[in-house]
C-alpha atoms as one frame of an Amber mdcrd trajectory, in Angstrom:
protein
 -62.455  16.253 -55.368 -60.641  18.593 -53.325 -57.087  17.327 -52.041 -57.478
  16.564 -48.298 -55.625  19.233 -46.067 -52.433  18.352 -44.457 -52.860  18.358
 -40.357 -50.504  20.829 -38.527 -47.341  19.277 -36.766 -47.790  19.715 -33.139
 -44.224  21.129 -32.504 -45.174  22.407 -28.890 -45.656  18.959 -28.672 -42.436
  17.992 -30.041 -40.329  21.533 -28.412 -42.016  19.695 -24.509 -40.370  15.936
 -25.383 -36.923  17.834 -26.086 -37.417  20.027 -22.313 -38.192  16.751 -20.390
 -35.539  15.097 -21.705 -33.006  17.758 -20.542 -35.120  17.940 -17.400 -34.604
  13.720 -16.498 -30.488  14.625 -17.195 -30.348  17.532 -14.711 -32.713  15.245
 -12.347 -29.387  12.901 -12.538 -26.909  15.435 -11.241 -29.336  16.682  -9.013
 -28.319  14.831  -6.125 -24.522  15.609  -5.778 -25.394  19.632  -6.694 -27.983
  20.149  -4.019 -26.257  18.254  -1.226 -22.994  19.655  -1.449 -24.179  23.404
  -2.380 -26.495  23.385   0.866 -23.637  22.059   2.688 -22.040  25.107   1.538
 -19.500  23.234  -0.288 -19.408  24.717  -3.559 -20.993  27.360  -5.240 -24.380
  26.848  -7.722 -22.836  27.724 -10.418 -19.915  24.506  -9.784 -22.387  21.908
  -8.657 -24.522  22.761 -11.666 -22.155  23.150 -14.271 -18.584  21.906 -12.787
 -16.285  19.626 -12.503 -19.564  17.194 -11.189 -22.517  18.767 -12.549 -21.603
  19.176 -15.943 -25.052  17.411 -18.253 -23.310  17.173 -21.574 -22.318  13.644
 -21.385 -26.183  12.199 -20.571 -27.391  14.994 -22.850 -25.336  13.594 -25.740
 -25.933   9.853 -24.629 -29.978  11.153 -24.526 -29.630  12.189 -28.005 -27.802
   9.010 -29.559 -30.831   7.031 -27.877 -33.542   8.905 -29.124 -32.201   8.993
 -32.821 -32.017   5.279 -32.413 -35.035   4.260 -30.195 -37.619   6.805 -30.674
 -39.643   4.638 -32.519 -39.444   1.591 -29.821 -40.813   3.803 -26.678 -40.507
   0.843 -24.577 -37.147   0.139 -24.749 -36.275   4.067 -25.121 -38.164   4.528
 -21.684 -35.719   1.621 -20.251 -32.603   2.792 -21.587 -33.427   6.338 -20.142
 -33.629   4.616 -16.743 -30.485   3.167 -16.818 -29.049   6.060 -17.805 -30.037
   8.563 -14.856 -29.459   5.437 -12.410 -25.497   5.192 -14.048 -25.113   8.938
 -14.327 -26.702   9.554 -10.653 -24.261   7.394  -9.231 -21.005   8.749 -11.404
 -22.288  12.023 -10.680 -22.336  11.380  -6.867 -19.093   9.297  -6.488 -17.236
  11.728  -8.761 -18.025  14.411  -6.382 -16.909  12.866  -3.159 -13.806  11.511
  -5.107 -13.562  15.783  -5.475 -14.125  16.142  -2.112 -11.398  13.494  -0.895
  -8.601  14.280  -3.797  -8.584  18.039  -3.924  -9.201  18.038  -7.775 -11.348
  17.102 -10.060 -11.446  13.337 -11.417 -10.175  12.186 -14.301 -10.134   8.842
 -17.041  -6.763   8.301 -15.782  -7.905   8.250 -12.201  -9.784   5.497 -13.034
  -7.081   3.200 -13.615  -4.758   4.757 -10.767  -7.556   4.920  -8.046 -11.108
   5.074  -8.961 -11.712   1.190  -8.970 -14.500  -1.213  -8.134 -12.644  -1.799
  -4.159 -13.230   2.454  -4.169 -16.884   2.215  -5.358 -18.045  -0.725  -3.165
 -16.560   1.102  -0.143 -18.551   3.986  -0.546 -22.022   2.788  -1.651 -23.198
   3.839   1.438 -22.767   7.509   0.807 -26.075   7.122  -1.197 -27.611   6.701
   1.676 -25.999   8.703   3.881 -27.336  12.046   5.370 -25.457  14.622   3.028
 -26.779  13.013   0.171 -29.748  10.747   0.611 -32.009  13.422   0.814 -30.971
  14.831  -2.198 -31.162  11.562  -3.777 -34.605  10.966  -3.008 -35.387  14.537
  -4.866 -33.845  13.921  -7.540 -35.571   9.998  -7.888 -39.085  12.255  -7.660
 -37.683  14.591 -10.405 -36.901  12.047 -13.119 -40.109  10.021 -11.976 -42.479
  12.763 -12.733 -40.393  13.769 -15.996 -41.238  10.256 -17.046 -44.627   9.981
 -16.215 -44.992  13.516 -18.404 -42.790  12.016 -20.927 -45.264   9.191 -21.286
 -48.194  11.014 -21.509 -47.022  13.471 -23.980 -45.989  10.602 -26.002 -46.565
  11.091 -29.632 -45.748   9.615 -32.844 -42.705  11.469 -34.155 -42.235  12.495
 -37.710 -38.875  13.913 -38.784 -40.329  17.275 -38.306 -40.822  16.604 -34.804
 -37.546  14.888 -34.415 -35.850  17.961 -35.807 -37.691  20.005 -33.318 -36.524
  17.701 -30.302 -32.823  17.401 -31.538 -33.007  21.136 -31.732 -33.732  21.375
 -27.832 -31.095  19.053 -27.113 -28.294  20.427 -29.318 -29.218  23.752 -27.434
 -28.614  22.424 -24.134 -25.487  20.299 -25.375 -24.168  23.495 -26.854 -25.093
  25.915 -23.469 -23.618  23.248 -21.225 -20.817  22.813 -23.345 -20.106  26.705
 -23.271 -20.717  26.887 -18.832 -17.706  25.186 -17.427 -15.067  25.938 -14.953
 -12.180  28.359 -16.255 -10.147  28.644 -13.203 -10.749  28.154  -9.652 -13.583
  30.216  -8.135 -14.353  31.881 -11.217 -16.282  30.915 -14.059 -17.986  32.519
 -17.244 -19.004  31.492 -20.529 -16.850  30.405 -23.056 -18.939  28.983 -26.057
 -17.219  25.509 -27.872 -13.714  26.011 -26.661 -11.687  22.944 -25.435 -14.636
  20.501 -26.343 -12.608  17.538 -24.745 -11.655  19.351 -21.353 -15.529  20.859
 -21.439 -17.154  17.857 -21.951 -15.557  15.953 -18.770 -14.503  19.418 -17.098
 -11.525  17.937 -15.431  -7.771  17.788 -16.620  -7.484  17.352 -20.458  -4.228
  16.503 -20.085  -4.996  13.650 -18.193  -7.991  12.476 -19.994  -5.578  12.439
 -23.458  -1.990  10.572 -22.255  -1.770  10.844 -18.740   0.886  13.103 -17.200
   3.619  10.862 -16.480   3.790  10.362 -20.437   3.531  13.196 -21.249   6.572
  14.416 -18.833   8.881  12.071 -19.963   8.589  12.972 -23.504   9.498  16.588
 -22.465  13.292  17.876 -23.391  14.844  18.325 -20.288  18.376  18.490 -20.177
  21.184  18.562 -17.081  21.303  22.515 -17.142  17.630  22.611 -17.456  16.585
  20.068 -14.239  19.304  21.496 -11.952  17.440  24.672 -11.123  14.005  22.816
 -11.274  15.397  20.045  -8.677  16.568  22.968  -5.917  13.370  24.455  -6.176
  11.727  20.738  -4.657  14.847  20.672  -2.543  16.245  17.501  -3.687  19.606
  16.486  -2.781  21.824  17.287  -6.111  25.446  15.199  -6.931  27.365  16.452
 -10.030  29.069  13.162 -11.019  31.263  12.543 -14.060  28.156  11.451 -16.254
  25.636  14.293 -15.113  23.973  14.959 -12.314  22.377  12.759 -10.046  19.951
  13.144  -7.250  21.139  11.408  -3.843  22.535  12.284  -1.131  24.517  10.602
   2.314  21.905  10.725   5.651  25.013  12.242   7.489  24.295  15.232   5.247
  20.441  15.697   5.226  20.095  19.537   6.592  21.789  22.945   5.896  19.947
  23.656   9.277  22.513  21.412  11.482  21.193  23.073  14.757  17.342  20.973
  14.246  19.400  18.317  12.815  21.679  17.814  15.427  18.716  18.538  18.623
  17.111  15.496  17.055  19.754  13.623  16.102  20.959  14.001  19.934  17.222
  12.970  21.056  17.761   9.492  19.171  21.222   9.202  20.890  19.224   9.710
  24.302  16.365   7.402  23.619  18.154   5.014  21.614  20.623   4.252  24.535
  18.311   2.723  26.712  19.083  -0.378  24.501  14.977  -0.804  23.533  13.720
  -0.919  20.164  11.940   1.633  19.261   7.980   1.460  18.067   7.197   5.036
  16.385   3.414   5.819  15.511   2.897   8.706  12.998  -0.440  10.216  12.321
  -1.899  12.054   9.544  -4.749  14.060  11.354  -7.032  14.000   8.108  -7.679
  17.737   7.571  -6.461  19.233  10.834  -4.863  22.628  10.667  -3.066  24.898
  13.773  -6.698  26.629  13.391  -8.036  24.103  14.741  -6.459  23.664  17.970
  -7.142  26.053  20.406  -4.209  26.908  21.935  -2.470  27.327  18.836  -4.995
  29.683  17.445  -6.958  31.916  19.467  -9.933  31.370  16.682 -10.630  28.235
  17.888 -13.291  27.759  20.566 -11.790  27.326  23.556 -12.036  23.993  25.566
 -12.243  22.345  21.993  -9.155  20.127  22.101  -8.674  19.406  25.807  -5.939
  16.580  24.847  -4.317  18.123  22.743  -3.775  21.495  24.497  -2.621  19.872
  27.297   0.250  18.302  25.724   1.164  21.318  23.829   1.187  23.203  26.467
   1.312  21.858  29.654   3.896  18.509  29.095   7.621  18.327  28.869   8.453
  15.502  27.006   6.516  17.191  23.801   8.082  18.650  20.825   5.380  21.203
  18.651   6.057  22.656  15.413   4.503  25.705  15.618   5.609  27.459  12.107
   5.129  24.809   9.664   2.875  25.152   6.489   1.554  21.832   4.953   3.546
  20.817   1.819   0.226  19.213   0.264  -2.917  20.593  -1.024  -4.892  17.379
  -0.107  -4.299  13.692   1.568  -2.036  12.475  -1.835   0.233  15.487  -1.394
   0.032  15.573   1.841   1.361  11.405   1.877   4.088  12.680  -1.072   5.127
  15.312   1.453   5.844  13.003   4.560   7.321  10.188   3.256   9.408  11.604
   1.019   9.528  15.439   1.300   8.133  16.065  -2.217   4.795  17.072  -1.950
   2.493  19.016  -4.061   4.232  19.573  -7.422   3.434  22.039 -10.287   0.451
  22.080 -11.840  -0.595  20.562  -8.546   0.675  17.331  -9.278   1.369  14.888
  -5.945   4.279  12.880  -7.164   3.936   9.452  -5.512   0.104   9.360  -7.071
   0.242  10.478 -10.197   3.858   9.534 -11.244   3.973   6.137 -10.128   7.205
   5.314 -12.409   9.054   7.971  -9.802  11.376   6.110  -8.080  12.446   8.174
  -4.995  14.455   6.336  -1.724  12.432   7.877   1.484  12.636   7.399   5.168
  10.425   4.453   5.180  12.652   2.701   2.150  15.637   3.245   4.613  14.042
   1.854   7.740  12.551  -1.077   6.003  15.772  -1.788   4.334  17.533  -1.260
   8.219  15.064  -4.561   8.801  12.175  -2.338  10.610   8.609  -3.211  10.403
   6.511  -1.167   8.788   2.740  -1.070   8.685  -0.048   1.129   8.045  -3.657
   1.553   9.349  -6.688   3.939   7.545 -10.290   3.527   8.004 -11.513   3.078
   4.281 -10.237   1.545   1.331  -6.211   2.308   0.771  -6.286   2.142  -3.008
  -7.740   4.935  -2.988  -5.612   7.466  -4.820  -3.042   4.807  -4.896  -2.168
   4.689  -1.284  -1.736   1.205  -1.185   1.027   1.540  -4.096   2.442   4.028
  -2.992   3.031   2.436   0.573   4.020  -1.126  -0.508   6.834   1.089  -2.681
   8.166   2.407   0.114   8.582  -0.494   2.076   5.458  -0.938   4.490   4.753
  -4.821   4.507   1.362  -5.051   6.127  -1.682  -2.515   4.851  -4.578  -3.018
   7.466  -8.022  -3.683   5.976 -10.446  -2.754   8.319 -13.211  -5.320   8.873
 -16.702  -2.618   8.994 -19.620  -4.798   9.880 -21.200  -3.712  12.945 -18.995
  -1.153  13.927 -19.217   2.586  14.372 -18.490   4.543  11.577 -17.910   8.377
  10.766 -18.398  10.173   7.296 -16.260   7.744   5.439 -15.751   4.418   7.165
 -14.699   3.217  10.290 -14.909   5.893  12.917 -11.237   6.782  14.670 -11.822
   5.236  17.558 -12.267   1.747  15.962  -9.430   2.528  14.101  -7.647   3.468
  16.882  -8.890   0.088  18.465  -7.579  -1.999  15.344  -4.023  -0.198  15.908
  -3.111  -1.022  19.291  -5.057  -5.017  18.634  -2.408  -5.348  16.174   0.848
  -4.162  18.051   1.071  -8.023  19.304   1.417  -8.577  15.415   4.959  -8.895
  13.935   5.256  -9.259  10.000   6.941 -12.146   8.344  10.604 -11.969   8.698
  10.739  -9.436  11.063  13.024 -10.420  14.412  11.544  -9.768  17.285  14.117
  -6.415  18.441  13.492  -4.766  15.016  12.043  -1.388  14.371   8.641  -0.750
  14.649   6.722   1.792  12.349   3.099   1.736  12.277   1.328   4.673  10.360
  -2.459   5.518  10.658  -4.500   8.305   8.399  -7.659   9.419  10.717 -10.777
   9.892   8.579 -13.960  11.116  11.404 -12.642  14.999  10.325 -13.048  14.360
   6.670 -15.956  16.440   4.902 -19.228  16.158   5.080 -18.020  16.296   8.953
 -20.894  13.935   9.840 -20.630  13.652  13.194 -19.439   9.975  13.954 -21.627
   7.176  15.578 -19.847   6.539  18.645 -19.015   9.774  19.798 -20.277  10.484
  23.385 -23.557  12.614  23.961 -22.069  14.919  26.666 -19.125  15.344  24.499
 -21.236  15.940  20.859 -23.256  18.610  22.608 -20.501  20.283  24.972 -18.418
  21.064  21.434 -21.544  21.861  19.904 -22.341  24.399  22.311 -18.942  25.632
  21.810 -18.585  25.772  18.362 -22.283  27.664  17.944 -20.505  30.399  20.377
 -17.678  30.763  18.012 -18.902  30.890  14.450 -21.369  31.218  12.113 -19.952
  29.497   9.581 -22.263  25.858   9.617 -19.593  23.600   7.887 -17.085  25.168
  10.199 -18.881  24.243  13.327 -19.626  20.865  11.893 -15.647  20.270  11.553
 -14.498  21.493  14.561 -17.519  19.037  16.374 -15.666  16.565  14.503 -12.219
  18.104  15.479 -13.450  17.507  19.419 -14.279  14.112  18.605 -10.752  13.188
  17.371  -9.163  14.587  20.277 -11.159  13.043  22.420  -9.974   9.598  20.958
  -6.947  10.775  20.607  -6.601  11.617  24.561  -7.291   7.307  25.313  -5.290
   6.023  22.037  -1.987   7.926  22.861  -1.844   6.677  26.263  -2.757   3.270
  26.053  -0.328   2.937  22.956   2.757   4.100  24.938   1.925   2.169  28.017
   1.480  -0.875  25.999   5.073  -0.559  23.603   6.367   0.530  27.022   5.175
  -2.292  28.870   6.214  -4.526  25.885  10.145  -3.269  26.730   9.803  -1.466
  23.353  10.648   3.068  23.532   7.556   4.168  22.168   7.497   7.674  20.022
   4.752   9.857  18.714   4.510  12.442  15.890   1.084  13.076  14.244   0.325
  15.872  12.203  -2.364  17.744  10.026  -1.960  16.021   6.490  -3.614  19.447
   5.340  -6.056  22.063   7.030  -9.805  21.472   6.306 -10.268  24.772   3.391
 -12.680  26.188   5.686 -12.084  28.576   8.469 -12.721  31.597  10.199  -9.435
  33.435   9.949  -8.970  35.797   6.612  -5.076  35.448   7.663  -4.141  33.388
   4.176  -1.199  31.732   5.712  -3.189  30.542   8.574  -5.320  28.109   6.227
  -1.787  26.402   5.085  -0.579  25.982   9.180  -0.162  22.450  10.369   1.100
  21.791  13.620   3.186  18.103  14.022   3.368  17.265  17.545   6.436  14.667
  18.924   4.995  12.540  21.902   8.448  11.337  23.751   8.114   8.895  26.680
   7.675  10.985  30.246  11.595  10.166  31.306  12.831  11.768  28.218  15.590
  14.425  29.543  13.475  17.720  29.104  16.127  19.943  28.092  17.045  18.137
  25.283  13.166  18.697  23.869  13.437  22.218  24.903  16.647  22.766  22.940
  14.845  21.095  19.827  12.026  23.294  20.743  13.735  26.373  20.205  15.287
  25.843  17.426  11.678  24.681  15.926  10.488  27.947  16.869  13.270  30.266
  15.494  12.369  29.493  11.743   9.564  28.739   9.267   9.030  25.162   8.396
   7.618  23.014   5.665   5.793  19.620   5.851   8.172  18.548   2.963  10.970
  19.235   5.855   9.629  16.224   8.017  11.218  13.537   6.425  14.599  15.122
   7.336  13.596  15.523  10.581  12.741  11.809  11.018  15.954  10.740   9.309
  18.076  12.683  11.985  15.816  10.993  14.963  16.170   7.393  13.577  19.395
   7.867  13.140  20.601   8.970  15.961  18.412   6.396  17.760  19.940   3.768
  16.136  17.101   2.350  13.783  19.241   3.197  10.902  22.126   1.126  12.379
  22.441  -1.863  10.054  22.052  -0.052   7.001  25.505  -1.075   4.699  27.619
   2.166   3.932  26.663   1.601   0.417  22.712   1.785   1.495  23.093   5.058
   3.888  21.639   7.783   1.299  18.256   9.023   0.174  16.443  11.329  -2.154
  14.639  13.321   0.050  13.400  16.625  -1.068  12.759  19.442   1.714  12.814
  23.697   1.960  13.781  24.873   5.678  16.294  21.631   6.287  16.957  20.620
   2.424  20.796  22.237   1.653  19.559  22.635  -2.012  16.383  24.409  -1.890
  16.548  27.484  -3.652  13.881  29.186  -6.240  14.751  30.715  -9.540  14.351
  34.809  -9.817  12.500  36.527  -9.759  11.275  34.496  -6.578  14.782  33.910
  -5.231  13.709  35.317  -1.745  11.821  32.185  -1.588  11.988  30.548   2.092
   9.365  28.393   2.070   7.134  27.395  -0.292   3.573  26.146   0.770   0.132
  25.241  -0.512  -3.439  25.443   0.964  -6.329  22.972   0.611  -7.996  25.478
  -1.722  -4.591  25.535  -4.200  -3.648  27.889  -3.510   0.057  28.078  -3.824
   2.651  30.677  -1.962   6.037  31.347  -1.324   7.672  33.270   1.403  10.313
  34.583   2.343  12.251  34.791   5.895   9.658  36.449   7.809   6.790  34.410
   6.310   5.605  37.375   4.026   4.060  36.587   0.852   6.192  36.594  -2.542
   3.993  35.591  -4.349   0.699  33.594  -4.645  -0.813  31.622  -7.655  -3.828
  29.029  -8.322  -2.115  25.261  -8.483  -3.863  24.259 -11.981  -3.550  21.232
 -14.427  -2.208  21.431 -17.433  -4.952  21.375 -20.112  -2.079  20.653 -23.237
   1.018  19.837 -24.067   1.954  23.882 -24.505   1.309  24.343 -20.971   3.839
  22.198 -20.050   6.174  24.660 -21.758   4.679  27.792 -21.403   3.183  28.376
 -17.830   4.896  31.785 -16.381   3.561  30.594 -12.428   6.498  30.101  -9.895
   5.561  27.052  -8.553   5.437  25.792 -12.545   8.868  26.180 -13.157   9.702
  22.915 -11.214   8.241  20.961 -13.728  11.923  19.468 -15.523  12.424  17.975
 -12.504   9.820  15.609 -12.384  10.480  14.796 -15.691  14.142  14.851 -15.696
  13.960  12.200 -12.409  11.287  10.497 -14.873  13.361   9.856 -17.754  16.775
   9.107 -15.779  16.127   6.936 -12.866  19.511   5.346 -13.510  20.390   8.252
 -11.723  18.700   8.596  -8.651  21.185   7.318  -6.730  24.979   8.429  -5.164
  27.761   8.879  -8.270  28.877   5.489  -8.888  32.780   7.391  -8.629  33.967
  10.455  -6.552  31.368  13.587  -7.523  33.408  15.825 -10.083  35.101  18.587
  -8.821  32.859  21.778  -8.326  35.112  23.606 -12.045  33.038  20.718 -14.069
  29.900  20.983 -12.241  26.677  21.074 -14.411  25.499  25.019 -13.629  22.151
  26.074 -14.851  21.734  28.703 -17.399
């Protein structure tokens, strides 16, 4: 009898199971690509492979399952499910965590600000108009992948399963060879960095975290001293080594800003009223973006705010200052305590949370002030809420949401605005009654996607409209500056009604609000233009106007930084009198700074260094005098421990700081004796 002949494997069969199964993991990062490529976020070869996009992890995850399952479809079928619903959500909420942060996300973010509070807030982005869309794709992709999968269904020998692990192991090895290499470029670079490839985000991170990994760096006295001048922290050299502190009384080498400020608080502060200061962080509002300060800008834009720039007295305008912070967590480093974006792009008061600086608000709260702070989302974001209770603020306002107006990410300004001057009857526990007032507030309706937000007025949403369509091409641009007109617009009824109410309180109410970064996307191909911020002093309308036109041109005769803010407040609360029952003993800080810091100075070959700024795309620069470009570099993380040591960028070399401040904060504060005499100084080699 003639042996019965052996049926041929169907491997086209088996070669279509592996395709679909890649196909249902790109279906899960679909979302997140498309809607932030066609916003003209990112580029397709990012969204698709990036930071975000990147399938290896459900690719590998697909393969453990079907080695285990593939002979229990039903539960395979489930588990696949779950796994594009989980990996369409990561996918999308590690994107707008991008988006928000400036950088890619990382394990370690997960513990410092990625928590359940952060993804409950923003479940409605899945929804939302940037994305939903997208979503709904990406649902019909899998769904019909499925459906196929089903159908094509077949027993599976181990020939077959060779065949599909072959497939899979092909995409796991392409995807694993696609990833980002350095900002704005990317090319193929087959099995290297497997860890850093696999997440596509900062390896350093993912493996101890940095502020480990700093403080087990050898950093000695002679090696931190140059480091520290380059952030422009205040340096003692003190019988046991240096330490980093220095007396308010001496907080500029630029006494002439100093001392118009200073003189400003004597003014205001003699009227014998407490004083109630608002400061604003304008999220991602450059000098670009008000017209009167740019000529790119669409004129008529920002009404408000071009009106107090240009047309009131009792206003002070920075005009030359560059933002110290790539994104909102530098940009909060920056103006609380003059240390903003770090090297390797690192935003001290986020990611080193055992960095224990003393910054204005540590001084006023200490002086007995009130401080309290007001955003339209979730504050533990990115550590905000840490970061602020650190530094003294004792009330951090949760806004309540339900059935009120939002923008792109929560509560719209307006209603934030609203919450702000409800809560100026409100006095925290403790406080007397004559004490210092400090409220802060971080706008949000400018944010990216720039949806435009609910309760802006019709007339007003298609005025700027009009406007913006006659002044660029650029779609995202004209959606922010749409946005831009809607801020101002709130702006133009929240200023007002806060000073008349502190004033009518008996309280001297003060202004300052500034861009906590520019938005990344412009019109102007001048590089320094994307890094210009513009913070704007409100005074009250009796304020003697030639003191603020002194202070005024002495703002205008130099280059500033954001980090030089700080210094700048100090000087004005000072002289006002907030500082007043601060102990002699509590009268110092650690405030970094470039323009008004006495230390700041960068190593050669860069010693020409005035300023040292970076833009929202990381890009970092350093100028000299006349604003001209030193030199410029890409603000990267460190993807090992050999980084650390061997980067050759500038802005690098600042790195023993941080982790000499790290490893000796028994030292951040004045010399316990008199500082040594200037023969046994610590000098850098």
């Amino acid at each position: 009898m003639p042996s019965p002949t052996s049926q041929p494997s169907p491997w086209p069969a088996f070669l279509t199971i592996g395709l679909l199964l890649t196909t249902i993991n790109i279906a899960a990062i679909l979302s997140a690509a498309l809607a932030w490529c066609i916003a003209g976020q990112f580029r397709w070869i990012v969204a698709l492979t990036g930071a975000f996009g990147n399938i290896t992890p459900g690719l590998l995850f697909t393969t453990l399952l079907f080695v285990w399952l593939h002979k229990r479809k039903a539960l395979f079928f489930i588990s696949l499910g779950l796994l594009f619903v989980v990996q369409t959500i990561t996918t999308i909420t590690c994107t707008e965590f991008m988006l928000q942060r400036g950088a890619p996300i990382a394990p370690i973010d997960v513990l410092n600000g990625l928590d359940a509070g952060f993804l409950n807030s923003q479940l409605g982005v899945l929804t939302s108009s940037h994305v939903g869309p997208y979503l709904a794709l990406s649902i019909a992709v899998f769904a019909l992948s499925l459906s196929l999968l089903h159908r094509q269904w077949i027993p599976i020998p181990r020939q077959g399963i060779l065949i599909v692990l072959a497939v899979l192991g092909t995409f796991i090895l392409l995807s694993l060879g696609i990833h980002r290499t350095d900002r704005g470029k990317h090319a193929l670079r087959p099995y290297d960095r497997l860890l850093g490839a696999l997440v596509t985000t900062n390896h350093l991170n993912i493996i101890v975290g940095l502020e480990p990994a700093l403080k087990k760096q050898n950093v000695t006295d002679s090696s931190a001293l140059p480091a520290l001048a380059m952030i422009g922290l205040p340096i003692q050299h003190c019988p046991d080594g240096l330490h980093v502190a220095e007396p308010i009384t001496q907080s500029s080498k630029n006494t002439l800003v100093y001392n118009r400020l200073y003189e400003l608080g004597i003014h205001l502060g003699g009227r014998g009223r407490p004083l109630s200061l608002l400061f604003i962080m304008l999220e991602s509002v450059g000098a670009e973006d008000i017209a009167c300060l740019d000529a790119g800008a669409p004129h008529g834009l920002t009404p408000y705010l071009d009106d107090l720039i240009q047309r009131t007295p009792h206003v002070l305008v920075g005009k030359r200052f560059h933002q110290g912070g790539q994104r909102t967590a530098g940009a909060m480093s920056s103006l609380l305590c003059g240390v903003g974006t770090g090297p390797f792009g690192i935003a001290p008061l986020r990611d080193l949370p055992g960095l224990k600086l003393r910054c204005w608000p540590d001084l006023v709260a200490e002086a007995g002030g009130d401080l309290r702070f007001f955003y339209a989302d979730n504050l533990r974001f990115d550590r905000y809420d840490e970061t602020l209770l650190e530094h003294g603020f004792r009330y951090l306002h949760t806004p309540r949401t339900q059935g009120r107006a939002r923008g792109a990410w929560g509560l719209s300004d307006q209603e934030l605005f609203a919450d702000v001057l409800a809560d100026l009857a409100q006095t925290s526990a403790g406080i007397t009654p004559q004490a210092t007032r400090i409220r802060g507030v971080l706008t949000l309706s400018t944010h990216g996607p720039f949806d435009i937000p609910q309760d802006m007025p019709a007339d007003l949403r298609d005025r700027s409209r009009d406007l913006v369509h006659k002044s660029t091409q650029d779609s995202v641009k004209r959606a922010h500056w749409t946005t831009v007109a809607y801020l101002d617009h709130a702006l133009s009824r929240f200023i007002p009604a806060f000073m008349q109410a502190e004033e009518k309180s008996g309280r001297t109410a003060v202004v300052m609000m500034v861009g906590d970064h520019t938005s990344g996307v412009g019109t102007t191909t001048n590089p320094l233009q994307r890094s210009r911020i513009a913070p704007i002093w409100v005074f009250p309308s009796d304020t003697d106007v030639a003191r603020v036109t002194s202070a005024q041109r002495e703002l205008d005769a130099h280059g500033w930084s954001q980090n030089d803010l700080p210094r700048m407040l100090v000087a004005f609360l000072d002289g006002f009198g907030a500082l007043r029952s601060l102990a002699p003993s509590q009268r110092w800080h650690t405030l970094g700074g470039q323009a008004m810091s006495p230390t700041f100075a960068i190593i050669p070959p860069w010693s020409d260094t005035h300023l040292w700024t970076i833009d929202t795309l990381a890009r970092s620069r350093m100028l000299d005098a006349s604003d001209e470009i030193i030199v410029e570099e890409i603000a990267e993380s460190p993807g090992s421990f050999t980084d650390l040591e061997t980067s050759t960028k500038a802005m690098d070399k600042a790195l023993p700081a941080l982790s000499w401040m790290l490893q000796h904060p028994d030292r951040l504060h004045p010399c316990a004796n008199a500082p040594a005499p200037a023969s046994s100084a610590v000098t850098p080699h």
